[in-house]
N, C-alpha and C positions, 0 to 999 in steps of 0.2 A: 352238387353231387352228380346232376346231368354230366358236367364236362369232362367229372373224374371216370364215369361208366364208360365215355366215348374215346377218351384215350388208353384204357386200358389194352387197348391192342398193339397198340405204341410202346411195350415196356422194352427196357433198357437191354439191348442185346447181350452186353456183359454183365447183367446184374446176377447178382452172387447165387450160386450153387450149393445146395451138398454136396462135398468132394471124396465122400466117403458111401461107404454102404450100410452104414446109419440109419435110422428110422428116427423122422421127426413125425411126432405128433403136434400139431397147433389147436390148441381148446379154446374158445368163447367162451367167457363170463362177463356176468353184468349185477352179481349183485351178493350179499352175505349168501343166501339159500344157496346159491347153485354153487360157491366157493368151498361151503362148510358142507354139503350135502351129495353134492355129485363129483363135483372133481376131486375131492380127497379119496373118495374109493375108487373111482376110475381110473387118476395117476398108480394111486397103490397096484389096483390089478393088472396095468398098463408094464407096469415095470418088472411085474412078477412073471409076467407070458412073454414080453420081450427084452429080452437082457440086451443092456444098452440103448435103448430109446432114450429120445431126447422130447422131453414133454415142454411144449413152449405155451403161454397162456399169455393172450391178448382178451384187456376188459375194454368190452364195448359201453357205449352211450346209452343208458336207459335213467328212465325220472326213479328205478328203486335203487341205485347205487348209492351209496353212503360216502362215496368220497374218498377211504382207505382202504378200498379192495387193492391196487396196486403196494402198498407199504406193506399188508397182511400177507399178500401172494409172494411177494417178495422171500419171504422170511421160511417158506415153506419149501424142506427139502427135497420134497419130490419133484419139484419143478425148478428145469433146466434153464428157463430166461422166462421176459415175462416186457409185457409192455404196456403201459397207463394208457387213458383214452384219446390223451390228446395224442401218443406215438400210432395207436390205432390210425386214428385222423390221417395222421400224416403219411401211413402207409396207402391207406386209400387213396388221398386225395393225390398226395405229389409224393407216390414212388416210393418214399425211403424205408427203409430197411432199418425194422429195429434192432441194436445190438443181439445176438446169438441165435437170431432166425435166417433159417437159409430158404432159398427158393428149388422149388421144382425136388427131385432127389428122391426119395422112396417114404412115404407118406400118405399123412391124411390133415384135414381141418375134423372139428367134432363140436357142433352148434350145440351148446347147455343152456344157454340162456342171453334175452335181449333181444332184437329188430332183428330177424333172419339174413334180412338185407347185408350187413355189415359183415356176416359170415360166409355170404357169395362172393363180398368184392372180395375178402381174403383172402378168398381161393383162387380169384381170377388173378390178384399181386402175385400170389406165390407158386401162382402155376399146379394147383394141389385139389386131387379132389375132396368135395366137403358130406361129411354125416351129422346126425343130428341123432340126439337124447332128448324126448319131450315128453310134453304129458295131451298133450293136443297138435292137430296139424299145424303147418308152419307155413307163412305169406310164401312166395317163390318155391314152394316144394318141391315141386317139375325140377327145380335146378339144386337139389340133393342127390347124391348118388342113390341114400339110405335111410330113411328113417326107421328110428328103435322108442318104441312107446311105453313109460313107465306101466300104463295099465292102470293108470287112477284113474281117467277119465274118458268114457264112451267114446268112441273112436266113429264117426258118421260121414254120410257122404261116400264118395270117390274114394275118401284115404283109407275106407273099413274093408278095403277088398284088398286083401292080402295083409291087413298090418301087422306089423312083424312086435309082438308086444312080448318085451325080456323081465319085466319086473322093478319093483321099485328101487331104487340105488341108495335111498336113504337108510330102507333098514339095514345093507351093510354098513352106511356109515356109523348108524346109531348103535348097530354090534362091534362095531371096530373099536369106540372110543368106551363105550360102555359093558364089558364083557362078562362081569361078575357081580350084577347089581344087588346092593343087601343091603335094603333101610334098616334100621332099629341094630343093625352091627350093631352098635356100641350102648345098645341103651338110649340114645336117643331117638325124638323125634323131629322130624325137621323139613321145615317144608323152603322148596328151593325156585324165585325169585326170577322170571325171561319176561326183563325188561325189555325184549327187541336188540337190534346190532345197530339201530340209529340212534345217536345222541338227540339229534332235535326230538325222538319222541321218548325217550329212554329219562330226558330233562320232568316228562310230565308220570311216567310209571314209577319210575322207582321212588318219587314222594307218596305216591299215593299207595304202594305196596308197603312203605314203612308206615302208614297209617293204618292199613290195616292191619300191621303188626301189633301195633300197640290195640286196638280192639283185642284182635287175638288174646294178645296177652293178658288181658285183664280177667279172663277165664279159664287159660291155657299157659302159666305164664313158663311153663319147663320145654318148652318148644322153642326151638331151636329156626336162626332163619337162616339162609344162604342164599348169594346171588350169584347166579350162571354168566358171569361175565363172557358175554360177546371177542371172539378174538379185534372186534370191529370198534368197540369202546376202550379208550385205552384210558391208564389208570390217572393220566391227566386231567381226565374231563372227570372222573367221580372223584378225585380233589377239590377240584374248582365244582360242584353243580352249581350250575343257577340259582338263585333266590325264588323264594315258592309265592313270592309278594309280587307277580306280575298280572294280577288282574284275573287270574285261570279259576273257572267255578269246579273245578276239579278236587275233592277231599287230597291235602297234601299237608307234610310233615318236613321242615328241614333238617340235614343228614349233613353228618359232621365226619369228616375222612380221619380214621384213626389208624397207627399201625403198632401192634405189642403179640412180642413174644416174634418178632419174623411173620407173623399173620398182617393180613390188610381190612379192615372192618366200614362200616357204614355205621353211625350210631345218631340215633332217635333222639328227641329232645326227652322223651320217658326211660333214656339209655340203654333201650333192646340195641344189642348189637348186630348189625348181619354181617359177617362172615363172606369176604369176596373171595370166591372157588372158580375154578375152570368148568363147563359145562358136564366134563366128563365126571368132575367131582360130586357135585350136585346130582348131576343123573343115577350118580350108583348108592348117594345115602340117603337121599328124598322119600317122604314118603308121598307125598303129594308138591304140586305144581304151582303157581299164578303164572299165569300166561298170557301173552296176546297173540292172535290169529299169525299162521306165517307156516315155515316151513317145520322148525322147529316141533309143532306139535304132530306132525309125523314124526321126527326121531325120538318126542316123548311116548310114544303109544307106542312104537316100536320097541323101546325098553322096557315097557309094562309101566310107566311111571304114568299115574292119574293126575289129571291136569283140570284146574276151572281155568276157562278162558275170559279173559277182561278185555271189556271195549267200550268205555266210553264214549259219548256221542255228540259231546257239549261242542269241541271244536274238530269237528272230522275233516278242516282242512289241512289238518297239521298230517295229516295220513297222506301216504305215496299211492298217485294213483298211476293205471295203463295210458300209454297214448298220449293223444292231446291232451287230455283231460288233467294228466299229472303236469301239463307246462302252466295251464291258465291261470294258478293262484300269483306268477309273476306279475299278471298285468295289475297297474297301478289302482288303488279306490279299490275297484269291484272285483279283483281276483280271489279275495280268498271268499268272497261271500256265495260267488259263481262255484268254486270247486268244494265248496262246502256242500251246495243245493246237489253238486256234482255226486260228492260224496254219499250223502243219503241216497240218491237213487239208486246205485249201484250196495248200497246195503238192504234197501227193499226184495231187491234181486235174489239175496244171496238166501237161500234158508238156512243154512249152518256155516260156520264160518272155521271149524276147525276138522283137520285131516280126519280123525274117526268117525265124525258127525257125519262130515258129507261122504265117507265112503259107505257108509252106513244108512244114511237118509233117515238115520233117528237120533235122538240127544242121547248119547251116551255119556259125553261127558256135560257138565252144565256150561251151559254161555250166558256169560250174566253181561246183556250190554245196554246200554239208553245211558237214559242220566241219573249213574248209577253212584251212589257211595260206598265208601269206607264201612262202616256197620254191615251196611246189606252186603259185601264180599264177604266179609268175615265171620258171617250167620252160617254163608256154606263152605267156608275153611274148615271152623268146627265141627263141621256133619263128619268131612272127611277126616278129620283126625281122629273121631270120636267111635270109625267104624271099621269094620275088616275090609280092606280094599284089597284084597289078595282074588277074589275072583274077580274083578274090575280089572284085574293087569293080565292075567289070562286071558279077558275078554281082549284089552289093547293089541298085545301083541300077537293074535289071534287076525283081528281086524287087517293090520298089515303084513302079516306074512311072512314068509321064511326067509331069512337072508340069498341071497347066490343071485341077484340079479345082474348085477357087474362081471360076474365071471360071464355070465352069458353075455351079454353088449361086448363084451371084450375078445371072448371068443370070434363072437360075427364080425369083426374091425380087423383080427388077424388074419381071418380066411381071405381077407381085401387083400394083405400083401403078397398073397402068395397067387395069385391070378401076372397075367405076363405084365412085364413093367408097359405103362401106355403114358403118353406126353400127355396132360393133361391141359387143351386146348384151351387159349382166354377167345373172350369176344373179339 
């Protein structure tokens, strides 16, 4: 990485331009949350303020990506080109130019997520200066034009003087896809199933959520279950899951891929079927949640949808950590037993683990985590079914706040082009 910083002053005289008066935007991602959460409303309002932008999304190297951010980014209209992490690499490291990205030209980069680092050198490749969408300050800051602060988290130090805080971007995500939420439409109830956007952990939730169905069920049996499928899990791997006979002291149930009527279902060896929906379908008939920790439980509180958060604790290395710490379970023998011990301590840390808890600093919703079963979830599914959670989603989307934060970050990013065109200098 040293030799790629020190030749970046070296770039290629003729290397490729915008030849137009175009606006490229280049977005940083690195993982589900910031795919499904920020850059969907920010392409959205990107393209609504400027007609004709070209939205380019490069996913960087971080230990939370799941491997198909590039396939899912892909597939997404609002974005004009896109390039996997290894094209990243190769733009940093030796120069090249991913297909439909231009250098230098009337523009911006915009860090959403990932090592800061990798959203400087992109700037220094393309000649382009770079902003940033956080929720906390960023390693190399000094070398951002801009930063714009969701406002979840205390803002201290050097960076609390003057920061510039626009609001959270999720709740427009989570009003964009969910607009007209109505449980009990139809007479049912139905509680909906966010097994995570990783398969390696999605292999250990989703048996242990159809376990606690059948509990459910055995007292609740007109309840209705559905899964939020992940654009990140594709319907391959809940064909094929894993066998639940590997050893895991985790309560699990094996789930048999069925599909009738044009529907696609999940079904229990007790034959509760769940019902495989898009996030946005779930979110608008749900009346309650099972969930684990992540971003996602912002865009549930944001809909007013009540959520219990699950987090088992038996193998906490199979969880994605920051830093070094998310690399160490590679090492041979003693890694996963290391980022295990890792693990805990960074849950000793934590006192809430989900978006309303810790914006709040008290249990709003419950977190049931240790070495938790099947029965003991399903004690507090039934409280919630059993009760009026219509001030509880009041209180939710209360807690998060009013949509419009993307109109503002996006406002402040256009007032950027209208300042006089400037070369934007590499090292």
């Amino acid at each position: 990485m040293t030799a790629a910083v020190g030749n970046l002053s070296a770039m290629n005289a003729h290397a490729d331009t915008a030849g137009d008066d175009s606006v490229q935007v280049v977005v940083t991602v690195n993982g589900p949350g910031e795919v499904a959460c920020w850059l969907y409303p920010l392409a959205t309002e990107l393209k609504r303020q400027i007609p004709g932008v070209r939205i380019c999304v490069a996913v960087v190297p971080c230990t939370f990506s799941t491997g198909s951010e590039i396939t899912v980014i892909k597939e997404l209209p609002y974005v004009d080109a896109s390039c996997s992490i290894a094209e990243t690499k190769a733009l940093i490291l030796r120069n090249k130019l991913p297909d439909g990205f231009a250098r230098k030209g009337r523009g911006f980069i915009i860090h959403l997520g990932g090592d800061s680092v990798f959203t400087w050198l992109l700037s220094l490749r393309l000649g382009l200066p770079c902003f940033a969408y956080a929720e906390r300050p960023l390693a190399l800051q000094s070398r951002f034009e801009d930063v714009w602060y969701s406002g979840f988290e205390e803002i201290r130090g050097a960076a609390a003087k003057d920061a510039k805080i626009v609001g959270e971007m999720m709740v427009d995500a989570a009003n964009m896809r969910v607009p007209d939420r109505a449980p009990l439409r139809d007479g049912a109830m139905t509680v909906g199933l966010y097994p995570g956007s990783r398969d390696y952990l999605a292999k250990y939730f989703l048996p242990f959520y159809a376990a606690i169905a059948e509990e459910v069920a055995k007292t609740h049996p007109q309840v209705e279950w559905m899964l939020a499928k992940s654009d990140f899990l594709s319907l391959d791997f809940l064909r094929n899951l894993p066998s639940i006979h590997d050893g895991r002291p985790l309560d699990a149930v094996e789930l048999r891929y069925e599909e009738a009527a044009g529907r696609q279902f999940l079904v229990t060896p007790k034959g509760i079927r769940i019902g495989i929906g898009s996030a946005d379908e779930v979110g608008q008939r749900a009346k309650v949640a099972l969930s684990l920790p992540g971003s996602n439980t912002a865009e549930l509180s944001a809909i007013g949808l009540p959520m219990i958060i699950t987090l088992p604790t038996w193998w906490t290395e199979t969880a994605p950590l920051p830093g070094l710490a998310g690399h160490v379970g590679r090492i041979p023998l003693l890694g996963k037993y290391i980022k295990r011990f890792l693990s805990y301590q960074v849950l000793k840390r934590l006192r809430f683990l989900s978006h309303p808890n810790r914006r709040t600093g008290r249990m709003v919703v419950p977190e049931v985590l240790g070495r938790i079963t099947a029965p003991q979830v399903a004690e507090v599914v039934r409280d919630y079914l059993d009760r009026d959670t219509r001030p509880l989603e009041d209180e939710l989307r209360a807690i998060m706040g009013p949509p419009g934060a993307t109109k503002r970050f996006v406002s402040a990013l256009t007032a950027y082009l209208k300042r006089p065109a400037e070369r934007y200098e590499t090292a």
